[in-house]
PDB file with SEQRES, HELIX, SHEET and CRYST1 records, atoms N, CA, C and O in Angstrom:
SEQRES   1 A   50  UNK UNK UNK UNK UNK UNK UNK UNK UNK UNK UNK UNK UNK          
SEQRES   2 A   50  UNK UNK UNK UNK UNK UNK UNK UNK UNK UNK UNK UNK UNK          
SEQRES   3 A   50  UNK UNK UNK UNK UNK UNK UNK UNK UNK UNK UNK UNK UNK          
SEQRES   4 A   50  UNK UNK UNK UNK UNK UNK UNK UNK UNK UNK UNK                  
HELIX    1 AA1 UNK A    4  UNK A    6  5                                   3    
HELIX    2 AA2 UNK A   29  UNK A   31  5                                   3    
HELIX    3 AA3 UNK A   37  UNK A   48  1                                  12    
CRYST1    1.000    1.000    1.000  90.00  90.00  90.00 P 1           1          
ATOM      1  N   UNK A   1      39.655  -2.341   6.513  1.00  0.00           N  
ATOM      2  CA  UNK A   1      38.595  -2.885   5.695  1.00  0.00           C  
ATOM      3  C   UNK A   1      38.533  -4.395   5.900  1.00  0.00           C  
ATOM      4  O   UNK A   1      39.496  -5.102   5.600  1.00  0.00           O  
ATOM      5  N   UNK A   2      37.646  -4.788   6.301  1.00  0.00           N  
ATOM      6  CA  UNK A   2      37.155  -6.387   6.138  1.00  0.00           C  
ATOM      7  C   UNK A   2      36.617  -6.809   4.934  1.00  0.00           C  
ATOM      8  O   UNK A   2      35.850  -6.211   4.179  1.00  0.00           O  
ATOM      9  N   UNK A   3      37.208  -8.125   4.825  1.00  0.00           N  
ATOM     10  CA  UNK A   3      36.681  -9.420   3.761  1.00  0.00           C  
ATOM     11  C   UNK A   3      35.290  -9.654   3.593  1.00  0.00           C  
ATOM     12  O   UNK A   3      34.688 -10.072   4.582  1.00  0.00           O  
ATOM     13  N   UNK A   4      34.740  -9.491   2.674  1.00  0.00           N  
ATOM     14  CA  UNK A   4      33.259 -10.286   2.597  1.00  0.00           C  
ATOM     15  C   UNK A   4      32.927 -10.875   3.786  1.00  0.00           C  
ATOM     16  O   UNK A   4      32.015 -10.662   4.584  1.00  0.00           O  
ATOM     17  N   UNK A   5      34.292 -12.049   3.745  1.00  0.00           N  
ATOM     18  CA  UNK A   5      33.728 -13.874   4.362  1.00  0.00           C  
ATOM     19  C   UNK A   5      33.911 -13.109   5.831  1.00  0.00           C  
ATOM     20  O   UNK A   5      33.569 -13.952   6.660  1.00  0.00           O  
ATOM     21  N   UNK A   6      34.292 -11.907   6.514  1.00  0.00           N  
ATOM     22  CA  UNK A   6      34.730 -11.448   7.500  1.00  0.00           C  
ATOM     23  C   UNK A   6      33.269 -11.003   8.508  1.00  0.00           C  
ATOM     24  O   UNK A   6      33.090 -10.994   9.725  1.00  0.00           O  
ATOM     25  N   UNK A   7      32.529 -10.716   7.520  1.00  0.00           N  
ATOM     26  CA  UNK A   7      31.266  -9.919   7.722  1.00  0.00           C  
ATOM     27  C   UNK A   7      30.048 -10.613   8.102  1.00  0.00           C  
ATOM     28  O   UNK A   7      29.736 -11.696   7.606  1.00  0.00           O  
ATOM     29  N   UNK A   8      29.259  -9.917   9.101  1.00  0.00           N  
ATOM     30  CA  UNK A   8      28.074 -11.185  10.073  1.00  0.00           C  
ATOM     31  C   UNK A   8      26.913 -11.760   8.646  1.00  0.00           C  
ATOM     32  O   UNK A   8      26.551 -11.338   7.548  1.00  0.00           O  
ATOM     33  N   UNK A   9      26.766 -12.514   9.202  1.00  0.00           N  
ATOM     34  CA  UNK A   9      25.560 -13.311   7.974  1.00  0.00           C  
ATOM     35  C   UNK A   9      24.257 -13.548   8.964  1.00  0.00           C  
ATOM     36  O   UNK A   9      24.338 -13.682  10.184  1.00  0.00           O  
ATOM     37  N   UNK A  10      23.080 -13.570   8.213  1.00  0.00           N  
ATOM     38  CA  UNK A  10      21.825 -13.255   8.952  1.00  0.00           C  
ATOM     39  C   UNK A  10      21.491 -14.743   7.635  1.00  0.00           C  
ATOM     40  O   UNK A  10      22.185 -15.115   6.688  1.00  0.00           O  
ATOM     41  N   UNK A  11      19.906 -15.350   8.249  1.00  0.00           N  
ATOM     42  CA  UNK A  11      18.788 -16.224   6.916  1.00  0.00           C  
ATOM     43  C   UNK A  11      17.838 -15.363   7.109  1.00  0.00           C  
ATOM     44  O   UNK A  11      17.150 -15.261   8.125  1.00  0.00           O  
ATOM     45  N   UNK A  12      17.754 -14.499   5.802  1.00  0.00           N  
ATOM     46  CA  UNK A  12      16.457 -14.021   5.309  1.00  0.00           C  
ATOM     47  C   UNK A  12      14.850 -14.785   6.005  1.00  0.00           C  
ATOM     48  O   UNK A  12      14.664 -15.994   5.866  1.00  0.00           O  
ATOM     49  N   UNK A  13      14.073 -14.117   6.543  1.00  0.00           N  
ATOM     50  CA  UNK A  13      12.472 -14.606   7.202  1.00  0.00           C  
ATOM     51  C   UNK A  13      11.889 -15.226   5.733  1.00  0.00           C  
ATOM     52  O   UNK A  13      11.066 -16.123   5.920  1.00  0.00           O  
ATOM     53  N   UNK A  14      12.058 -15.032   4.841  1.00  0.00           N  
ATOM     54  CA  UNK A  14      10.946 -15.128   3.691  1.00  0.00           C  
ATOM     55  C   UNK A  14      11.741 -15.972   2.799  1.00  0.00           C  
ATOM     56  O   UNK A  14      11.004 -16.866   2.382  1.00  0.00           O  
ATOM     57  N   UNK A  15      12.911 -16.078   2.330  1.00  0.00           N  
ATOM     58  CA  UNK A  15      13.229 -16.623   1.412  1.00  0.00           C  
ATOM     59  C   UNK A  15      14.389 -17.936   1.932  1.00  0.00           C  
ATOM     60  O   UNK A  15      14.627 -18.892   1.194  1.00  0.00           O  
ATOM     61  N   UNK A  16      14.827 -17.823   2.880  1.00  0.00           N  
ATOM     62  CA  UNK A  16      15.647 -18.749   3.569  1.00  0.00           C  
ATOM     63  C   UNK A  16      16.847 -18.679   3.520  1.00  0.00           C  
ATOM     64  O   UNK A  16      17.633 -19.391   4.146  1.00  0.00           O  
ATOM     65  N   UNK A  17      17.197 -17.513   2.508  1.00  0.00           N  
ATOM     66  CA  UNK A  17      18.571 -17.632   1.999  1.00  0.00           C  
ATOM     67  C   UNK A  17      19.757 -16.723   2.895  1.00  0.00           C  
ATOM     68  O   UNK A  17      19.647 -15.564   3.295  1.00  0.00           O  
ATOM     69  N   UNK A  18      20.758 -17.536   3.036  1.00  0.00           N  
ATOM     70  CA  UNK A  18      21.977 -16.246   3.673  1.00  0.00           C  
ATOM     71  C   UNK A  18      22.699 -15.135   3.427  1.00  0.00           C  
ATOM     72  O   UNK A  18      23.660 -15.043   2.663  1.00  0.00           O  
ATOM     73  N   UNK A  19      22.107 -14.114   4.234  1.00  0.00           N  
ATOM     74  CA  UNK A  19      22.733 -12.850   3.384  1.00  0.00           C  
ATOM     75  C   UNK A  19      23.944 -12.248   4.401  1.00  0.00           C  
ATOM     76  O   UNK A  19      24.274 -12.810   5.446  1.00  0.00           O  
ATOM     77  N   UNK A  20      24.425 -11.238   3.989  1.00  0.00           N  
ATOM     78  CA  UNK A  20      25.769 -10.371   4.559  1.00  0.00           C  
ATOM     79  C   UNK A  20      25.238  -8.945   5.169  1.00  0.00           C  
ATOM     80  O   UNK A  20      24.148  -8.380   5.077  1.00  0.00           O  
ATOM     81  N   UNK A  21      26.478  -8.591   5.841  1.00  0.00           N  
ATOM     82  CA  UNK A  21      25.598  -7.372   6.648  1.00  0.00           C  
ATOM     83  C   UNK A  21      26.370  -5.960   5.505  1.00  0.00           C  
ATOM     84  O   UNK A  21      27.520  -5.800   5.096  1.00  0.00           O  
ATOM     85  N   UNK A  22      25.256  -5.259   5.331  1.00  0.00           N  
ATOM     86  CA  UNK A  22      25.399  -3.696   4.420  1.00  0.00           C  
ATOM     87  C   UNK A  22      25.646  -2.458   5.074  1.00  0.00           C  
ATOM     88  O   UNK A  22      24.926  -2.030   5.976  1.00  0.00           O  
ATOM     89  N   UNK A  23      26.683  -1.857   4.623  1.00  0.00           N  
ATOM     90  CA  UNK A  23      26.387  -0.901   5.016  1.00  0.00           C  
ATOM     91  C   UNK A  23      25.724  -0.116   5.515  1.00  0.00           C  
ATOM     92  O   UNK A  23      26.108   0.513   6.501  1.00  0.00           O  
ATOM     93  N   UNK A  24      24.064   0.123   4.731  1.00  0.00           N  
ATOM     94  CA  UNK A  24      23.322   0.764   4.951  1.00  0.00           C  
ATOM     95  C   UNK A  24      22.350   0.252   6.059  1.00  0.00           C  
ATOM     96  O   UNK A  24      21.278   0.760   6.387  1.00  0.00           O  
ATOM     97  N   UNK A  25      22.950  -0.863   6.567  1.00  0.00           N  
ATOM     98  CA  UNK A  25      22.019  -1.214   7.689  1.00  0.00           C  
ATOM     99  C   UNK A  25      23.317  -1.543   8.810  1.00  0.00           C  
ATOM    100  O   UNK A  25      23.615  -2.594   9.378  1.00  0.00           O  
ATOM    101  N   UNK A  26      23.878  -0.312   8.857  1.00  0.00           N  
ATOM    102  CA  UNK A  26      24.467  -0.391  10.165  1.00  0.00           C  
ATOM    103  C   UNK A  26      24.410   0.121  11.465  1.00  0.00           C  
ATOM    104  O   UNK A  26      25.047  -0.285  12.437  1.00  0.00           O  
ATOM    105  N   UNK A  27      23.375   1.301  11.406  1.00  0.00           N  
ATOM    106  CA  UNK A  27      22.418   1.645  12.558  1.00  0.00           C  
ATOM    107  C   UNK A  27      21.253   0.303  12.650  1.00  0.00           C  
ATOM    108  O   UNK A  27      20.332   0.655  13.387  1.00  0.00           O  
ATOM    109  N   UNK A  28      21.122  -0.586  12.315  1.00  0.00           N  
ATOM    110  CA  UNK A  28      20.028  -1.167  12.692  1.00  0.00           C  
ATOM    111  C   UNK A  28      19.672  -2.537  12.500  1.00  0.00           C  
ATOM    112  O   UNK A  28      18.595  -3.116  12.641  1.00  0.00           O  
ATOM    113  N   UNK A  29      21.325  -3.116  11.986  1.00  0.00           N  
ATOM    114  CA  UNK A  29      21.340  -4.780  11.621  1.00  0.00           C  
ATOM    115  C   UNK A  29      20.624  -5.339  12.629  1.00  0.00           C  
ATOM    116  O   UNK A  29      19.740  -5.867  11.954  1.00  0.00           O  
ATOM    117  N   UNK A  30      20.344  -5.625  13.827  1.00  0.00           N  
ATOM    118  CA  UNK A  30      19.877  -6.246  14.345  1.00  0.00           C  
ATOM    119  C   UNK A  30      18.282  -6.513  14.424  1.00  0.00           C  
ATOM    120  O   UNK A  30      17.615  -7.431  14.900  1.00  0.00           O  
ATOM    121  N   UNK A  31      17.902  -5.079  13.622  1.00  0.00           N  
ATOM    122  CA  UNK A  31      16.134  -5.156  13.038  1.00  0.00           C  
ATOM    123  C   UNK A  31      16.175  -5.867  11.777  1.00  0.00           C  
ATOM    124  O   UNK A  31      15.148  -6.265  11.229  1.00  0.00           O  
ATOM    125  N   UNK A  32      17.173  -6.012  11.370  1.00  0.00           N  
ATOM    126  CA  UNK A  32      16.830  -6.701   9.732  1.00  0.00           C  
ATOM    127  C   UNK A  32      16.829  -7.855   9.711  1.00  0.00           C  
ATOM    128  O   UNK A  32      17.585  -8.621  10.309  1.00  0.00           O  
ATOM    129  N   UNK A  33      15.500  -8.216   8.629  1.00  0.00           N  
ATOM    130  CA  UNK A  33      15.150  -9.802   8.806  1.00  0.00           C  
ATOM    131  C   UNK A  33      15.126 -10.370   7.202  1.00  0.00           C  
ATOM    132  O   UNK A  33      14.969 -11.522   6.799  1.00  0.00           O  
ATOM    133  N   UNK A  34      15.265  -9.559   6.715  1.00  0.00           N  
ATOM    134  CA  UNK A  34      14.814  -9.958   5.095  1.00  0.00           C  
ATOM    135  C   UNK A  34      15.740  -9.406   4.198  1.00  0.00           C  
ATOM    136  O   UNK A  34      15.754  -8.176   4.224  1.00  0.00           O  
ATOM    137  N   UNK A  35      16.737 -10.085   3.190  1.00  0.00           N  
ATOM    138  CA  UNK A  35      17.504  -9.883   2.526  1.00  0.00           C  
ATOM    139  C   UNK A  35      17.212  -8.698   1.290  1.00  0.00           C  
ATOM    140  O   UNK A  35      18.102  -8.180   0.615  1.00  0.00           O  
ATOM    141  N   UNK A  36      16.086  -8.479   1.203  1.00  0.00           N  
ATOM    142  CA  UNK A  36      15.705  -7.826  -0.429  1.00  0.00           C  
ATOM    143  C   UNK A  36      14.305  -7.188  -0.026  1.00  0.00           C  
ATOM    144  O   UNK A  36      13.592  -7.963   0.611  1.00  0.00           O  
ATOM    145  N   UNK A  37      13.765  -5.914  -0.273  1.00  0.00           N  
ATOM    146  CA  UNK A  37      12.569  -5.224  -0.799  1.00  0.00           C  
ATOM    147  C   UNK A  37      11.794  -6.002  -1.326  1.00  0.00           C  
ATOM    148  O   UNK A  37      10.617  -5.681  -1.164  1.00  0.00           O  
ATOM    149  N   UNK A  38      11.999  -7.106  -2.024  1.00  0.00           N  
ATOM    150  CA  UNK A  38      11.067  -8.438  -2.463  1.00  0.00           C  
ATOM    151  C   UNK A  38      11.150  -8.929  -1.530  1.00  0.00           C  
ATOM    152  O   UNK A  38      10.115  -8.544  -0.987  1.00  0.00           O  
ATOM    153  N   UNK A  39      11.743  -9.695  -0.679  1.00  0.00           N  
ATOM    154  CA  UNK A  39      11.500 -10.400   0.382  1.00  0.00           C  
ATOM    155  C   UNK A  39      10.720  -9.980   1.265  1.00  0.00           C  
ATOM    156  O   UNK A  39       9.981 -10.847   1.733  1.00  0.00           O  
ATOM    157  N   UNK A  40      10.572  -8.570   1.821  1.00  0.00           N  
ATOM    158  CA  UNK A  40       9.874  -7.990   2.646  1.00  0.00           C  
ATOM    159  C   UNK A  40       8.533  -7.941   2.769  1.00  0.00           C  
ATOM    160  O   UNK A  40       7.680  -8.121   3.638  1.00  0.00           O  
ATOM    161  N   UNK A  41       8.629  -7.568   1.343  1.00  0.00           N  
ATOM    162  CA  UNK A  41       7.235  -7.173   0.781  1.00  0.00           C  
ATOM    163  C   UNK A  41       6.497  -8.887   1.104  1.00  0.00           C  
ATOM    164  O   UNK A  41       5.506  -9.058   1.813  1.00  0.00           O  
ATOM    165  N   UNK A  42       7.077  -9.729   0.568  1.00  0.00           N  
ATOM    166  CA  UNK A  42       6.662 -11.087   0.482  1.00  0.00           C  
ATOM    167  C   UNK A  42       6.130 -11.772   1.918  1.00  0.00           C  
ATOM    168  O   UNK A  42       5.204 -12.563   2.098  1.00  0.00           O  
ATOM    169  N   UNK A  43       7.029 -11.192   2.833  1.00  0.00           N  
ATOM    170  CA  UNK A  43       6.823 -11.803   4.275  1.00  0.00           C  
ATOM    171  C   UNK A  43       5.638 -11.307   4.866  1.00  0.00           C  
ATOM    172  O   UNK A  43       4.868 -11.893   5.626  1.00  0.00           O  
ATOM    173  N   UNK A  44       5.569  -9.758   4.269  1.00  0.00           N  
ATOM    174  CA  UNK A  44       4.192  -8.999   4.927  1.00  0.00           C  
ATOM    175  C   UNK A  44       3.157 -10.060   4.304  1.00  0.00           C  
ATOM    176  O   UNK A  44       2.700 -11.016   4.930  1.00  0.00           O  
ATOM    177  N   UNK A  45       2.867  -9.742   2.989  1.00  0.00           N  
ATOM    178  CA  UNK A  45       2.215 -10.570   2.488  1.00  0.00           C  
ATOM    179  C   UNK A  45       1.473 -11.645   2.946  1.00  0.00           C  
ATOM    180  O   UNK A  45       0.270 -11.741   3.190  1.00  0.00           O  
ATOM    181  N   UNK A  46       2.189 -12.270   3.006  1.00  0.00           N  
ATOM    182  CA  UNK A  46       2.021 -13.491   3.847  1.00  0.00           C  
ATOM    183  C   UNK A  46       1.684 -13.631   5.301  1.00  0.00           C  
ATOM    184  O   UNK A  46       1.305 -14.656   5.868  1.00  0.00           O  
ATOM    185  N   UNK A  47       1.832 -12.728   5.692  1.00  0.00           N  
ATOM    186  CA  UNK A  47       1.820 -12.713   7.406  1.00  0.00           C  
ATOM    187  C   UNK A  47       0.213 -11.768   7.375  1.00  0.00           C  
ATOM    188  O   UNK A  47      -0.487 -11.848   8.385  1.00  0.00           O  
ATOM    189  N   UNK A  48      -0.049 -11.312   6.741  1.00  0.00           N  
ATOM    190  CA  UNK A  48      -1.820 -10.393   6.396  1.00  0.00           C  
ATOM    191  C   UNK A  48      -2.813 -11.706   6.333  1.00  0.00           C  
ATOM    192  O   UNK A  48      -3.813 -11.996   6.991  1.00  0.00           O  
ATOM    193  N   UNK A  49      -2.124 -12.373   5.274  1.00  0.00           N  
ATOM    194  CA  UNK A  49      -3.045 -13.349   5.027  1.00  0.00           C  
ATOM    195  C   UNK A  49      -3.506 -14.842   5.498  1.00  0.00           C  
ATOM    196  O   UNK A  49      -4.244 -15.727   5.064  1.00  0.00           O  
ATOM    197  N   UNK A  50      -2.179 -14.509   7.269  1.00  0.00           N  
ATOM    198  CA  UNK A  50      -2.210 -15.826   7.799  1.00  0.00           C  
ATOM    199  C   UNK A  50      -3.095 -15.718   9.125  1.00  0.00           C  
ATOM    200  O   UNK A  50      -3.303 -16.719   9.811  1.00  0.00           O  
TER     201      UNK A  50                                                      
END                                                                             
Protein backbone atom coordinates (compact mmCIF):
# COMPACT_ATOMS: atom_id res chain seq x y z
CA UNK A 1 0.00 0.00 0.00
CA UNK A 2 1.26 3.51 -0.81
CA UNK A 3 1.15 6.91 1.06
CA UNK A 4 -1.14 9.57 -0.17
CA UNK A 5 2.10 11.89 -0.73
CA UNK A 6 3.31 8.54 -2.76
CA UNK A 7 0.56 8.85 -5.36
CA UNK A 8 0.75 10.80 -9.03
CA UNK A 9 -0.90 14.34 -8.80
CA UNK A 10 -2.57 15.81 -11.95
CA UNK A 11 -4.04 20.28 -12.00
CA UNK A 12 -7.57 19.97 -12.58
CA UNK A 13 -8.50 21.85 -16.51
CA UNK A 14 -11.25 23.94 -14.78
CA UNK A 15 -10.47 24.72 -11.40
CA UNK A 16 -6.60 24.78 -11.19
CA UNK A 17 -6.39 22.87 -8.26
CA UNK A 18 -4.08 19.64 -7.50
CA UNK A 19 -5.60 16.51 -7.23
CA UNK A 20 -4.39 12.68 -6.47
CA UNK A 21 -4.82 9.69 -8.54
CA UNK A 22 -8.22 7.29 -7.46
CA UNK A 23 -8.75 4.32 -7.63
CA UNK A 24 -11.50 4.40 -9.78
CA UNK A 25 -9.58 5.95 -12.42
CA UNK A 26 -7.06 3.44 -12.81
CA UNK A 27 -7.92 2.07 -16.20
CA UNK A 28 -7.78 5.53 -17.48
CA UNK A 29 -5.73 8.22 -15.36
CA UNK A 30 -4.19 9.42 -18.17
CA UNK A 31 -7.79 10.64 -19.74
CA UNK A 32 -8.55 12.48 -16.61
CA UNK A 33 -8.47 16.12 -16.60
CA UNK A 34 -10.82 17.40 -14.00
CA UNK A 35 -10.81 16.74 -10.34
CA UNK A 36 -14.75 16.65 -9.55
CA UNK A 37 -18.22 16.05 -11.63
CA UNK A 38 -18.42 19.90 -10.93
CA UNK A 39 -15.41 20.59 -12.54
CA UNK A 40 -16.29 18.74 -15.61
CA UNK A 41 -19.43 19.80 -16.01
CA UNK A 42 -17.88 23.44 -15.65
CA UNK A 43 -15.12 22.96 -18.31
CA UNK A 44 -17.78 21.68 -20.86
CA UNK A 45 -19.60 24.59 -20.10
CA UNK A 46 -17.35 26.77 -20.88
CA UNK A 47 -15.74 25.27 -23.78
CA UNK A 48 -19.75 25.32 -25.67
CA UNK A 49 -19.74 28.75 -25.06
CA UNK A 50 -16.26 29.69 -26.28
Amino acid sequence: MRKKSELPEKICEACGRAFSWRKKWREDWDSVKTCSDRCKRDLRASRRSA
